[in-house]
One Martini backbone bead per residue (centre of mass of N, CA, C, O) as a GRO file, in nm:
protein
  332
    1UNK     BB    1   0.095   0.036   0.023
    2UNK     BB    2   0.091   0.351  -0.002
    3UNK     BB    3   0.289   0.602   0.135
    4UNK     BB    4   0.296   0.890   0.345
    5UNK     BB    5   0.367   1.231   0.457
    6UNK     BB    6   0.220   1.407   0.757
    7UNK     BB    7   0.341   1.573   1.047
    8UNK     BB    8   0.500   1.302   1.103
    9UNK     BB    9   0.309   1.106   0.983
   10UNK     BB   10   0.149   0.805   0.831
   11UNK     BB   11   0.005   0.727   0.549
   12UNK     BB   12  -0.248   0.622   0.332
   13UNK     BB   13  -0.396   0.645   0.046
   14UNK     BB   14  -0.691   0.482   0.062
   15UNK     BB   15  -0.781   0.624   0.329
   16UNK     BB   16  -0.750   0.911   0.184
   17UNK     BB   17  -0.969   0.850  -0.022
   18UNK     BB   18  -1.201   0.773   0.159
   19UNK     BB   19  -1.231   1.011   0.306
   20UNK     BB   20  -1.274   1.235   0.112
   21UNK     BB   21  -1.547   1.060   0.022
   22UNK     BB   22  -1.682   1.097   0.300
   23UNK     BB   23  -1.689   1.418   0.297
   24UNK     BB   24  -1.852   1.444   0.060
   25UNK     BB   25  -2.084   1.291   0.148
   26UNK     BB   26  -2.161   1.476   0.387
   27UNK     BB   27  -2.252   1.708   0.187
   28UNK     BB   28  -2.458   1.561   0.043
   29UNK     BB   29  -2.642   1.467   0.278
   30UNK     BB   30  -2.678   1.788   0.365
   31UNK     BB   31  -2.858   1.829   0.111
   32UNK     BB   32  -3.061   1.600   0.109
   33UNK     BB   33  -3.183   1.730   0.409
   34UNK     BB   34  -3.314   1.958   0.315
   35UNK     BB   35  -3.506   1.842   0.126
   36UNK     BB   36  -3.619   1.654   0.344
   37UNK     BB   37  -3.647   1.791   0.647
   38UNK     BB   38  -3.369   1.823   0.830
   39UNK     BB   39  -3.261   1.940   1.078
   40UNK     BB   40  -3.076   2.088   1.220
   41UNK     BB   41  -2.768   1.897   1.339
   42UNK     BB   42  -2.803   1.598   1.221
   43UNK     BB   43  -2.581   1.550   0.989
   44UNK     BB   44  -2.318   1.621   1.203
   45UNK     BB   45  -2.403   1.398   1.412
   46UNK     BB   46  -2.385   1.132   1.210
   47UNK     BB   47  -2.058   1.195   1.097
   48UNK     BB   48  -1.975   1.147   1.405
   49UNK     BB   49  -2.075   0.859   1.438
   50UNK     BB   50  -2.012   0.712   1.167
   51UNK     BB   51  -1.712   0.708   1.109
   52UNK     BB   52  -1.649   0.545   1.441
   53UNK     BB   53  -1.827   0.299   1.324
   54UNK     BB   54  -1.700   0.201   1.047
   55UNK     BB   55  -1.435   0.150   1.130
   56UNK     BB   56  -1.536  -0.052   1.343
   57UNK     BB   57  -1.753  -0.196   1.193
   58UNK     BB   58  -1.525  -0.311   0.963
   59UNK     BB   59  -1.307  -0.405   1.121
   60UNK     BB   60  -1.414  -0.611   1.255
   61UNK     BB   61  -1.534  -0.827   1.039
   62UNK     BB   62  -1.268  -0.898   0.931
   63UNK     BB   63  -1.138  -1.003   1.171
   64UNK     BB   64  -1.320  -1.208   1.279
   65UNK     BB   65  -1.304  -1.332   0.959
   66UNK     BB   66  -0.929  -1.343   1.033
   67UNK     BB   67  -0.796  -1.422   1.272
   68UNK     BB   68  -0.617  -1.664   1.252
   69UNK     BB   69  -0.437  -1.518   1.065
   70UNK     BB   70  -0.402  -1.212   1.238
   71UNK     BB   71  -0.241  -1.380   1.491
   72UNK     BB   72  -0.047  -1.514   1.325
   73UNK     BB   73   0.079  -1.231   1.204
   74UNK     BB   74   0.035  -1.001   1.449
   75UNK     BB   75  -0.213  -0.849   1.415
   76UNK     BB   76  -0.361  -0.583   1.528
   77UNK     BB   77  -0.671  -0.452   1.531
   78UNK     BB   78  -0.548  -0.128   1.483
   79UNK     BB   79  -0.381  -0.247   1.235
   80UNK     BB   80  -0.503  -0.119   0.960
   81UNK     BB   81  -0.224  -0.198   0.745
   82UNK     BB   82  -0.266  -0.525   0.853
   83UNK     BB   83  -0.541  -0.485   0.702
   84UNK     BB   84  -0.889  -0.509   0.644
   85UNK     BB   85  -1.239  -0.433   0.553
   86UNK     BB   86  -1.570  -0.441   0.593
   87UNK     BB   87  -1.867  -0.342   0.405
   88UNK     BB   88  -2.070  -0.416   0.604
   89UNK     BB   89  -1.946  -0.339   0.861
   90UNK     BB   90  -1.965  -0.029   0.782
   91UNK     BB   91  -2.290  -0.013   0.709
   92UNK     BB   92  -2.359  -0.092   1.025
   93UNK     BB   93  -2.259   0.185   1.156
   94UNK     BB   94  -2.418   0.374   0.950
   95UNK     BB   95  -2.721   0.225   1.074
   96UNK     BB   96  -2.625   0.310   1.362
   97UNK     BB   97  -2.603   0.602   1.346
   98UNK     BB   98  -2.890   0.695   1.237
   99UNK     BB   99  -3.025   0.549   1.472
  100UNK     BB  100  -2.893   0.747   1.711
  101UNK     BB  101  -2.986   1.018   1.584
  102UNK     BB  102  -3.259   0.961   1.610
  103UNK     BB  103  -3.300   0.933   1.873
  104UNK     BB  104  -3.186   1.229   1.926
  105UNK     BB  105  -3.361   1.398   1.687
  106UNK     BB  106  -3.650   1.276   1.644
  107UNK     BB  107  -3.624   1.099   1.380
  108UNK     BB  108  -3.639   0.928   1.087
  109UNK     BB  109  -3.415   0.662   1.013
  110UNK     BB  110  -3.495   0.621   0.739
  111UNK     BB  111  -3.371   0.901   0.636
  112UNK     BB  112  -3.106   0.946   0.702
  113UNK     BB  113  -3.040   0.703   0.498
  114UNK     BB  114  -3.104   0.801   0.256
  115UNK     BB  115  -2.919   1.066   0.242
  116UNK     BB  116  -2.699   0.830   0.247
  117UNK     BB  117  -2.691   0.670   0.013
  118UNK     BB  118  -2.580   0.806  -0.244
  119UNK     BB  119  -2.345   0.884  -0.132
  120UNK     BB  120  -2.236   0.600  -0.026
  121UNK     BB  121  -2.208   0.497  -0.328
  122UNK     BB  122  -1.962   0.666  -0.393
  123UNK     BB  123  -1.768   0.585  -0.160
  124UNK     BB  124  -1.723   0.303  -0.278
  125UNK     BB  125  -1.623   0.368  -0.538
  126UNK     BB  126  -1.371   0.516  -0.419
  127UNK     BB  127  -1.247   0.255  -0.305
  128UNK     BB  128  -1.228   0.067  -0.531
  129UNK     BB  129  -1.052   0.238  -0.701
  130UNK     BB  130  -0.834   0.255  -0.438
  131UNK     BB  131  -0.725  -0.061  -0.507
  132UNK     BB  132  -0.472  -0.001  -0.698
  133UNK     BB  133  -0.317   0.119  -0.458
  134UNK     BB  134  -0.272  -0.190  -0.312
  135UNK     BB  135  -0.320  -0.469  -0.468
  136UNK     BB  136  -0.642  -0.527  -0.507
  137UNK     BB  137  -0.930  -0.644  -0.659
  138UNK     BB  138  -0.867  -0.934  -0.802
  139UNK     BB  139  -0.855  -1.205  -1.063
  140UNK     BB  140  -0.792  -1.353  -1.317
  141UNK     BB  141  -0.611  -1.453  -1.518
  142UNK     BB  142  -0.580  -1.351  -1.882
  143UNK     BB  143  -0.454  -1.580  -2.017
  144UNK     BB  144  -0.572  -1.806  -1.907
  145UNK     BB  145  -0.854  -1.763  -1.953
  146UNK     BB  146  -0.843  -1.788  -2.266
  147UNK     BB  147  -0.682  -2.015  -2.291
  148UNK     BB  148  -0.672  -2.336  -2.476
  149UNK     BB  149  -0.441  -2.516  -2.309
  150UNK     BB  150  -0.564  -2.507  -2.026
  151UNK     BB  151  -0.701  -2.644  -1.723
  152UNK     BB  152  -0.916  -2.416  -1.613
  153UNK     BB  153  -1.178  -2.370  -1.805
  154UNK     BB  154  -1.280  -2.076  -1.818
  155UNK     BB  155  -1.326  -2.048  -2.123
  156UNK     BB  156  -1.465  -2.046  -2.456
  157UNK     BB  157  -1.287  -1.814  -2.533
  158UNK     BB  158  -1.032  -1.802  -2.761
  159UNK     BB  159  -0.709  -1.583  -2.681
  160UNK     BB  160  -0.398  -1.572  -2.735
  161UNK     BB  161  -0.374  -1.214  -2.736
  162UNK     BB  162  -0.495  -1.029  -2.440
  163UNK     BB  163  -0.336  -0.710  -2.460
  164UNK     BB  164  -0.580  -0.499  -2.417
  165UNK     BB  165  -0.616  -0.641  -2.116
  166UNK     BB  166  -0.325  -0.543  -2.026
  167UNK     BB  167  -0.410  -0.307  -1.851
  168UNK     BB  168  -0.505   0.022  -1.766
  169UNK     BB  169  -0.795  -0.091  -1.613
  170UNK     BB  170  -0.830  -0.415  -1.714
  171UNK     BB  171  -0.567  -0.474  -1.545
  172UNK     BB  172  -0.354  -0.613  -1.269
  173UNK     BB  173  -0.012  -0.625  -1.183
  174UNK     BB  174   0.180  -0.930  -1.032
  175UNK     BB  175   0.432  -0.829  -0.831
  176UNK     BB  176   0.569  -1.179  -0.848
  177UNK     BB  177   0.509  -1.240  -1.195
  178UNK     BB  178   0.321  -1.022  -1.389
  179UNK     BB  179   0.063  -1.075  -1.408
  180UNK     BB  180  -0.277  -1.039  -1.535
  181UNK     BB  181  -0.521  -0.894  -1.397
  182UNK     BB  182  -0.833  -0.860  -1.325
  183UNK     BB  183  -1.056  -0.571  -1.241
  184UNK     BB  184  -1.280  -0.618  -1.020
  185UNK     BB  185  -1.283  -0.313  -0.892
  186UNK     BB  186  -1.385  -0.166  -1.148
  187UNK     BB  187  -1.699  -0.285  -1.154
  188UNK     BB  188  -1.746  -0.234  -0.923
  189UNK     BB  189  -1.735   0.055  -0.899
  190UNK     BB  190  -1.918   0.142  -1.162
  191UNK     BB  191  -2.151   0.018  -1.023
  192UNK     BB  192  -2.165   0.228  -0.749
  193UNK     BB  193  -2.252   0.472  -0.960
  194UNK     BB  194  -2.498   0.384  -1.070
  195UNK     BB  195  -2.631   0.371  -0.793
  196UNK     BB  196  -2.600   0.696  -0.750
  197UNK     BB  197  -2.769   0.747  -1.008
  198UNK     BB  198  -3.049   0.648  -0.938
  199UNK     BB  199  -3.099   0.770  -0.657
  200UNK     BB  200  -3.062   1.078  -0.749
  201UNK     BB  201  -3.311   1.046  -0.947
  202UNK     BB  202  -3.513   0.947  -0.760
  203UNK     BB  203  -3.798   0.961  -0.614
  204UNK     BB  204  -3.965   1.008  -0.349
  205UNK     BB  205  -3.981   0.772  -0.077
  206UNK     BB  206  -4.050   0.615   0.159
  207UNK     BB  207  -3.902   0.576   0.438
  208UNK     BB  208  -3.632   0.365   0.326
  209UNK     BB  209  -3.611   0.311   0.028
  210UNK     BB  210  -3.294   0.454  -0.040
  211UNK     BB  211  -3.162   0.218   0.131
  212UNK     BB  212  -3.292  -0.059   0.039
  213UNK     BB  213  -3.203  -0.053  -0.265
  214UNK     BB  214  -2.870  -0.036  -0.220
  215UNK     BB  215  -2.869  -0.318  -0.092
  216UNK     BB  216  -2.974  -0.474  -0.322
  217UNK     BB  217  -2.805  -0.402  -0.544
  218UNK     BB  218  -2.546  -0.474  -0.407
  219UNK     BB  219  -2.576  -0.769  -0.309
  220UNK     BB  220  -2.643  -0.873  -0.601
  221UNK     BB  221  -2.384  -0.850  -0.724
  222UNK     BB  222  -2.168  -0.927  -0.507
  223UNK     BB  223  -2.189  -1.228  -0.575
  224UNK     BB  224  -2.019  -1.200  -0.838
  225UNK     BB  225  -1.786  -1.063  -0.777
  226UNK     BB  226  -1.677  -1.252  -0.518
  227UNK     BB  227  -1.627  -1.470  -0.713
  228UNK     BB  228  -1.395  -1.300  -0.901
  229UNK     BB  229  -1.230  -1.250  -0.622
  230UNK     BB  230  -0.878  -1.356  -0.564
  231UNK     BB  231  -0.772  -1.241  -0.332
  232UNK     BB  232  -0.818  -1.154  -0.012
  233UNK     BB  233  -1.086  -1.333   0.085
  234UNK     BB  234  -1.322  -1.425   0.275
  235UNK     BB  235  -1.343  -1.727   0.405
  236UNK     BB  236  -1.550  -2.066   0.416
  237UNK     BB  237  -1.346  -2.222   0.321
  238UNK     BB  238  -1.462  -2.186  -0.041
  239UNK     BB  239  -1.666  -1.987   0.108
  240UNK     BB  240  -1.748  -1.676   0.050
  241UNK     BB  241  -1.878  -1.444   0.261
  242UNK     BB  242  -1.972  -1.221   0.114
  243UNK     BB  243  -2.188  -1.386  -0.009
  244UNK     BB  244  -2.367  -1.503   0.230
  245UNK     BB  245  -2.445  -1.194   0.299
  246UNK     BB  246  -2.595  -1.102   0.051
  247UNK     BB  247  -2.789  -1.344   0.071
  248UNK     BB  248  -2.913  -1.176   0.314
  249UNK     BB  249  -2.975  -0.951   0.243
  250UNK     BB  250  -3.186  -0.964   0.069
  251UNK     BB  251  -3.383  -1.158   0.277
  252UNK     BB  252  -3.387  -0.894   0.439
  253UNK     BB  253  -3.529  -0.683   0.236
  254UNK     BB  254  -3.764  -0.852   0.174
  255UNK     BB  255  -3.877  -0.867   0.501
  256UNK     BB  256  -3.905  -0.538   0.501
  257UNK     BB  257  -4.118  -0.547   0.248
  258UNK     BB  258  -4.342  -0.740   0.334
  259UNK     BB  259  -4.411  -0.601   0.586
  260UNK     BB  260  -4.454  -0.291   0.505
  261UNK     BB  261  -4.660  -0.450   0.243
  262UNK     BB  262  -4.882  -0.614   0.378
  263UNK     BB  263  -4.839  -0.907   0.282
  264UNK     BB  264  -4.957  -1.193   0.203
  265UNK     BB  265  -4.899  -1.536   0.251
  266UNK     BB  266  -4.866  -1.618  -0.015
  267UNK     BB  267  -4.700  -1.400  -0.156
  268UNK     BB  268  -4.472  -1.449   0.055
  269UNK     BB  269  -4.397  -1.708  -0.039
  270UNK     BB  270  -4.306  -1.676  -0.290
  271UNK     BB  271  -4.106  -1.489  -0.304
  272UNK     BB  272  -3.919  -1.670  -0.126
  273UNK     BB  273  -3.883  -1.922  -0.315
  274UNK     BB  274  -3.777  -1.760  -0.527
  275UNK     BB  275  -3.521  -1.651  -0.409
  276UNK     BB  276  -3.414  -1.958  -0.311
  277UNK     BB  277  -3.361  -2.031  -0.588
  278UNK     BB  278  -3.189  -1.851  -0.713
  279UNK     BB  279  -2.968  -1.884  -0.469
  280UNK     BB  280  -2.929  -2.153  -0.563
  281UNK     BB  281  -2.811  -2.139  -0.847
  282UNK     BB  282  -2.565  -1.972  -0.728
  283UNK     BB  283  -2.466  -2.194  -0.571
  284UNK     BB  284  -2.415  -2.380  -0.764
  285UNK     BB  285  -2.207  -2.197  -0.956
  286UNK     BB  286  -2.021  -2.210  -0.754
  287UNK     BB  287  -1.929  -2.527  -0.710
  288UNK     BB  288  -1.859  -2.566  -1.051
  289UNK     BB  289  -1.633  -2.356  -1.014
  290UNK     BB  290  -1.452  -2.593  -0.827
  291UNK     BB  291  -1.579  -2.906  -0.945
  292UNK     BB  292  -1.851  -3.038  -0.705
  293UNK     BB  293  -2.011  -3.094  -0.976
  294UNK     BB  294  -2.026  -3.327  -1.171
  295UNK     BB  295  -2.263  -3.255  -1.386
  296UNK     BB  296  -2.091  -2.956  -1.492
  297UNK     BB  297  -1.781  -3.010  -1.554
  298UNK     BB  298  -1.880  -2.867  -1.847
  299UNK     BB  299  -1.831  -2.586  -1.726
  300UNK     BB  300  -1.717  -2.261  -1.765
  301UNK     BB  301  -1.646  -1.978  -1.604
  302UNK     BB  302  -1.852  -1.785  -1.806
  303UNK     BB  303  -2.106  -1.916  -1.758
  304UNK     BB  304  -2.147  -1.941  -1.474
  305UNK     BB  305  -2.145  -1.612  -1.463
  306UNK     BB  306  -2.410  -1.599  -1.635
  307UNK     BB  307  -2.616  -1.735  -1.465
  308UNK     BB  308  -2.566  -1.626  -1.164
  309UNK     BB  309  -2.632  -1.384  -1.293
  310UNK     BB  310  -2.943  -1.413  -1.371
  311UNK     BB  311  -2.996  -1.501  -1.059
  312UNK     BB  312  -2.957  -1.206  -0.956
  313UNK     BB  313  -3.156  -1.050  -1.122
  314UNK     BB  314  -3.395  -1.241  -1.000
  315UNK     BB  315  -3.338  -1.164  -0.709
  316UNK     BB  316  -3.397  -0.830  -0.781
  317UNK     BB  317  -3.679  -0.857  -0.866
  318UNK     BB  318  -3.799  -1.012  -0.640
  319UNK     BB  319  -3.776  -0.766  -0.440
  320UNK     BB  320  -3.829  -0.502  -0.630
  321UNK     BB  321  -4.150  -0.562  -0.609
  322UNK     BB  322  -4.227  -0.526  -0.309
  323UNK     BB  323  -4.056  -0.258  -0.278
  324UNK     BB  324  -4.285  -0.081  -0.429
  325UNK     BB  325  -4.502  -0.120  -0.241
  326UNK     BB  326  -4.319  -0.039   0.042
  327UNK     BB  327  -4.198   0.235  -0.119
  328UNK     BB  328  -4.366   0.430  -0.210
  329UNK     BB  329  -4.430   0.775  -0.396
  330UNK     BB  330  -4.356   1.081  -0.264
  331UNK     BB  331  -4.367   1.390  -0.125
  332UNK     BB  332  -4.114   1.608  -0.124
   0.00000   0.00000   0.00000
């Protein structure tokens, strides 16, 4: 990771970056909050509290869920350096903040979260984008995926020499082999950019639709983004944690949608079955990517991706019937 020096102190690129786009979110966030007509010091004290809980409990997620690892090479806790933080661990600071705002300035949560939805998904993109400073965010070999006489069976498209994508920013170089890695923090932050240019666009809807949509958003793509992910990500087994969150995240979002929209019975149901279906094909394609499913192991890992994305655009679309619903549009 890039180091500077300022006033004696050592800082990092990366770090440095995500500030920056931290305090341009909380102005953006207090321009949102007169248009939705949030009291005077609702949104500087949310941002007093935001800071150091996303940090916190960013902090936390990453830690506890690679303890092993990080006791193993002796980084302490707050050694920010020597490791990294969870996005998910992140955004409940986020929603720890608003709600503790909400109760001290007698708000509702939902709106200082909306508030705060479309600037904060800048924040993702800048940070997405603030990792080609680290040399984290990275896929598979670019040679290896097109190449047709390995054995790695990624792609069915034969390209002896994809140079085009040998480059910033289609692709980081192994700082000890020198391949050229997929730059799969491109996808996420392009992702989270058109995610904040729909939030802005979106018209006001009842207290808590634009942070529930930015989450199904979120979390739809992450589960094959983080399937393409290939740094160091947080594992359970071969299965990586930020896809089961991801899957849970929706699946929250769902029942916050059809409670809020007092679907009926069967209604729920069906919306339910449909999830776990989606989401059961979207874990069949990470099996298959392993080859751990006999008859799959004639997929190549870019069919295996484009069907778990389908599986995945099923999933939101499967959500966001709900939530337009539970979240109809309001007068500004």
């Amino acid at each position: 990771m890039t180091q500077f020096k300022a006033g004696g102190m050592t800082g990092y690129s990366w770090g440095a970056v995500v500030a920056a786009a931290a305090l341009v979110s909380l102005l953006l966030t207090a321009l949102n909050g007169k248009k939705r007509g949030l009291k005077q010091g609702t949104v500087p004290l949310f941002g007093l509290l935001a800071i150091p809980l996303c940090i916190l409990l960013g902090r936390a997620g990453y830690y506890l869920c690679s303890i092993n690892r990080m006791q193993a090479m002796g980084v302490p806790f707050f050694d920010l350096a020597g490791g990294g933080m969870m996005l998910y661990g992140a955004a409940a600071g986020g929603l720890l903040a608003a709600f503790l705002t909400g109760r001290i300035t007698e708000t509702p949560v939902g709106r200082i979260a909306d508030c705060a939805a479309a600037p904060a998904a800048l924040t993702i993109a800048a940070g997405r984008f603030a990792e080609y400073l680290t040399g984290a965010g990275y896929g598979f070999s670019v040679t290896d995926w097109f190449d047709p006489w390995n054995s790695y069976n990624r792609s069915f498209i034969a390209w002896e020499e994809p140079d085009i994508l040998c480059r910033f920013p289609f692709a980081v170089q192994d700082p000890f082999y020198g391949d050229w890695m997929f730059a799969i923090n491109l996808l996420e932050g392009i992702a989270a950019i058109v995610f904040a240019v729909i939030l802005f666009r979106m018209k006001t809807r009842k207290d808590g639709g634009a942070a529930v949509l930015l989450l199904m958003m979120y979390a739809s793509c992450q589960v094959v983004f983080e399937s393409m992910r290939e740094d160091e990500v947080l594992r359970l087994n071969f299965m990586k944690i930020n896809m089961l969150i991801s899957a849970l995240a929706l699946l929250t979002a769902l029942i916050i949608c059809l409670k809020k929209g007092r679907a009926d019975g069967r209604y729920s149901a069906g919306m339910t079955v449909t999830l776990f279906l989606t989401a059961g094909i979207a874990t069949a394609m990470e099996f298959a990517l392993e080859q751990k499913i006999g008859f799959l192991t004639w997929m190549r890992a870019d069919l295996c991706y484009l069907v778990m994305g389908l599986a995945c655009a099923c999933m939101l679309l499967t959500v966001l019937k709900t939530w337009k619903k539970a979240f109809p549009v309001t007068e500004a």
